[in-house]
N, C-alpha and C positions, 0 to 999 in steps of 0.2 A: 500892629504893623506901623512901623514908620520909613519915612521917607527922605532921604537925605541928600542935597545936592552935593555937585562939586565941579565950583566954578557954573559955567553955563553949557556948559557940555552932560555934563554926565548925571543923573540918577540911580540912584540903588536903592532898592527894595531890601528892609532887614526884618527877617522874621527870628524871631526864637534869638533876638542879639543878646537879651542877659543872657543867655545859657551858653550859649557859644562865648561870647563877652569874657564869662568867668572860666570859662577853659582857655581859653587862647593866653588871658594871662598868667595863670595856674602853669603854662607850659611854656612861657617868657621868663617864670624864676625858674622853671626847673633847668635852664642853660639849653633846651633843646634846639636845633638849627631852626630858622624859619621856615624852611623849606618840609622841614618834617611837621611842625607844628601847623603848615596852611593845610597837608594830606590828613591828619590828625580831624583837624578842626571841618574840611568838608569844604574848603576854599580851590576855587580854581586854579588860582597861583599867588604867589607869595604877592604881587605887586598891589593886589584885591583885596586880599589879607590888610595889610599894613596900609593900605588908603581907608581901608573900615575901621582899625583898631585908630588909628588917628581922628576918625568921622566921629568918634564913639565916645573914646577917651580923651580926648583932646592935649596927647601927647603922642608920640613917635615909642614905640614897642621898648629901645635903647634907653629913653630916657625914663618912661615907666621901669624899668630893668633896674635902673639907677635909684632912683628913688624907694625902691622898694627892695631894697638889701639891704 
């Protein structure tokens, strides 16, 4: 279990994040919408999605996309 801030407002509790981690991105080269990939992945909304994958990975979902083509 880890703990991640952001800024001084917010904390998120991540469980099971390699596993989810390597699906979100497995579904960031396959071209699929974010929108489908946060329903996929078990996120509440894409905005949650894409503040974790950035917490996580320490790039923006686009620029991982980029990098890994």
């Amino acid at each position: 279990m880890e703990y991640k801030r952001f800024g001084s407002k917010f904390m998120v509790r991540i469980d099971k994040d390699e596993e989810i981690l390597e699906k979100v991105k497995e579904l960031v080269l396959s071209g699929k919408s974010t929108e489908t990939i946060a329903t996929e992945t078990g996120f509440f909304d894409v905005r949650t999605m894409r503040r974790n994958f950035r917490a996580v990975v320490g790039k923006t979902m686009s620029e991982y996309k980029k990098e890994h083509k």
